[in-house]
Each structure stands twice: as C-alpha cells, then as structure tokens.
N, C-alpha and C positions, 0 to 999 in steps of 0.2 A: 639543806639541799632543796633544789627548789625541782618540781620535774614537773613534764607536760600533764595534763589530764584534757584527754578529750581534744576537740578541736580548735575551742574559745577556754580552755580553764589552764591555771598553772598551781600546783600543789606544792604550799612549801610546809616542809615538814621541822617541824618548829621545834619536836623535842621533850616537849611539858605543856601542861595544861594553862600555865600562869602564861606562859610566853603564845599562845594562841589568843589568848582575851588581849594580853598586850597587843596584838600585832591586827586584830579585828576590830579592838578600840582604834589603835591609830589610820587605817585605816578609813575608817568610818569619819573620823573626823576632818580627814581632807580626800573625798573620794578621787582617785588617781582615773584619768579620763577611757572610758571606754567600760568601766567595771560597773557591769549590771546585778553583781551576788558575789556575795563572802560566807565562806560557810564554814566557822573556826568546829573543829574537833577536838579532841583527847590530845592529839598533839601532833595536829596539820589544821591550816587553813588552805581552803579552798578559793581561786579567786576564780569568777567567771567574768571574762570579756569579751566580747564578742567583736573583730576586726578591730582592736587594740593591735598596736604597734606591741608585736610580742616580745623584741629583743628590749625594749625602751619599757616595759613593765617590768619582766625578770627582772633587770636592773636594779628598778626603782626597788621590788618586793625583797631584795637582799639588801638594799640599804636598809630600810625601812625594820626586817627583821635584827640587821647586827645592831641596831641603836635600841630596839626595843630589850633585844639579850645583855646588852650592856647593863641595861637597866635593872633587870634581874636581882631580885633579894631585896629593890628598893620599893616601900611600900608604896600600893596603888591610892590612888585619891577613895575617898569611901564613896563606893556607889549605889545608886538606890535599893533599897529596901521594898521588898513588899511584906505585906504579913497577911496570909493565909486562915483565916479561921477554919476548924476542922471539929467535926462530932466524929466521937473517938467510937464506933461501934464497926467497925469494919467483919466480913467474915473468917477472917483470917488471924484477928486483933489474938483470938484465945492462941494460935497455933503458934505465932509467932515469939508470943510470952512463954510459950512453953519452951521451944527451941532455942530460945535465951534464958531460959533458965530464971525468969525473974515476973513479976506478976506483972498481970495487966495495968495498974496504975502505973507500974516504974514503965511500963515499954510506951506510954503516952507521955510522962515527964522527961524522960530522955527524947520521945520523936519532938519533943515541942520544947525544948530547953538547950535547941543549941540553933545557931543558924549555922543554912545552906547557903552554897551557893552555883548559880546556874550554870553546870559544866559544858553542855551544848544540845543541839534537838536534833531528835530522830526519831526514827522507827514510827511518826506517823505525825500531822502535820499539828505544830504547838506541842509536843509531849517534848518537856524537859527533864535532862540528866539532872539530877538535886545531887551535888556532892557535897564530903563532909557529915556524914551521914554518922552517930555514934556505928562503932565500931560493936557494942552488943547487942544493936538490933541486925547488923547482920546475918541473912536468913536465906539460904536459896529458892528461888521459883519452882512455883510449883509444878511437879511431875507432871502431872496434865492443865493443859494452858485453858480457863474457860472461855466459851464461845464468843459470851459478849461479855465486858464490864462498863458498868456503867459512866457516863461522864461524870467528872468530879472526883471520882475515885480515890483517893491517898494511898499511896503504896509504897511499900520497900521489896526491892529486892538487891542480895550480895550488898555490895558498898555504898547503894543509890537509894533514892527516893524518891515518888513522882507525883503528880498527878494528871488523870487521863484528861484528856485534855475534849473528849468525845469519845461515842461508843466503841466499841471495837475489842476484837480477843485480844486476849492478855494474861501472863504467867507469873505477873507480880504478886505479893500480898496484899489481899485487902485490910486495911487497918484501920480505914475512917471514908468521910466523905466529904466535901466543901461544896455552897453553892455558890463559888466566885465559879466565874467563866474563865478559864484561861485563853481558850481559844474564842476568837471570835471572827467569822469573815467578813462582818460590818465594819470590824473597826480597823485603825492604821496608827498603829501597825497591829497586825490581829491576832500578834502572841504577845499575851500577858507578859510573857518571859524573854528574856534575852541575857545572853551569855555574859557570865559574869555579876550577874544579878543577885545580891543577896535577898534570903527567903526565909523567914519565921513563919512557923506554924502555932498557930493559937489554940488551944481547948475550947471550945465553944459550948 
C-alpha cells in the first residue's frame, strides 16, 4: 500500500525489512525525478518530493516495489562492510553479562562474532538501528535513561545494537566505546552508515 504522507511525501509500506533496503537500493540507483529524500524503515520507505507529478510517482513507486517483492528470498549482491573497532569496557558491560547469564568475555565474543546489519536511522541524526544482534545479549534499557552518553558509545538494547553517533541522553547499554566517527557533518555523506550496511565489530 502506498499512502500520502504530508504534502510532498508518499509512504509505501513494504512489509519487511529486506524489502525496504531492496526498494531504497533501487531507488537510489535511478533517482525518479522530483525525489529529494528516501527514508527506508522497519518496513515502509518514505519518499519525499517536493512538486513531483504525484499520480506519475505512485505509479512508478508500485512498480518499482512489486519487482523488488518479486525478488524476495533472492539473495542481495554482498554489500559493503565496515568493521568497527571497539574496547570492551563499557558501564553497563558487568550488568548486561549478568542478565545473560554468561561472563563478560562470552558477552564481547558473541557482540564481536557475528555481523550486523544496518536496519535504518533514527532517534537522532547518524544513530543506526544494527540488527541481527545474537539473541543472548538481548537486554532491556534501562529503567532511567542517562542524561548524556558519550559519543562513540557501543550499545545493546532488546534486539539492536548501536553506536551514538554524538552526545546526547540515552537508555541503551553501555558496553564498549570506538573512536571511529560515525557521524560527521564535514563529510558526504556524513553518516558512516547506511541502510543495509553490513557491520563487524572488532575487540581492540
């Protein structure tokens, strides 16, 4: 279903997570005229256009999505990688081992022994969703959110991973730090990350 959003946006609700990277990838690679922003989610992309022909977009954004669902289950081209180094002392590192039930080394072997990958950004400008996240660090946020955490931060919370991408409150766990920049507003594009991105984190 594809429905209005706003004046200049059209929200098509794609479903799945794989079919929102599909349908942002394609996109992206032939920008459809008039589209100033794509913003793929959990499972809708966002397109904004601003005085686009909106019957002659819809269109295009339902073709575009039934060939990308077609595609579905067929594997994507492997796309790039980044790898993360991280020192594994976070304040949260002890609580989270605890709540998994397993020691601090196993909850650094398990965060740095599987790849992510970049589910989509929000909640503040470069903070990436990391899914695929093992399933026993799984850990809820915490009860009181602290004021500020630092940039760099590594953290899990529920089925995610992230890192802050700058300062700012936050109710994830702390469980390491990196000094890669993810965000940057010198650069272009000035997030590290982009949807669909695979992500290894290193022991440093």
């Amino acid at each position: 279903m594809i429905r209005a959003a706003g004046e200049h946006g059209l929200l098509v609700e794609t479903g799945s997570l794989e079919l929102s990277h599909r349908l942002d990838a394609a996109l992206r690679a032939d920008l459809p005229a008039g589209v100033v922003e794509i913003v793929p989610g959990p499972e809708t992309v966002l397109v904004v256009a601003p005085g686009a022909d909106q019957a002659r977009l819809r269109a295009l954004l339902a073709d575009v999505t039934g060939r990308e669902r077609d595609r579905a289950g067929v594997r994507a081209a492997e796309g790039e990688v980044v790898t993360i180094p991280v020192v594994y002392d976070g304040a949260d590192l002890d609580s989270v081992a605890a709540l998994a039930g397993i020691s601090v080394d196993e909850v650094v072997s398990r965060h740095a022994g599987r790849e992510l990958v970049v589910g989509w950004l929000g909640f503040a400008p470069g903070f990436a969703y990391l899914t695929g996240l093992d399933p026993v660090l799984e850990t809820p946020r915490l009860d009181t959110p602290r004021t500020s955490v630092p940039a760099g931060s590594v953290a899990v919370a529920g089925p995610y991973s992230a890192v802050y991408p700058s300062a700012s409150p936050g109710g994830w766990r702390l469980i390491g730090r990196t000094s890669v920049r993810v965000w940057d507003v010198t650069a272009d594009p000035p997030s590290l990350f982009r949807p669909g991105m695979r992500v290894r984190f290193q022991a440093a």
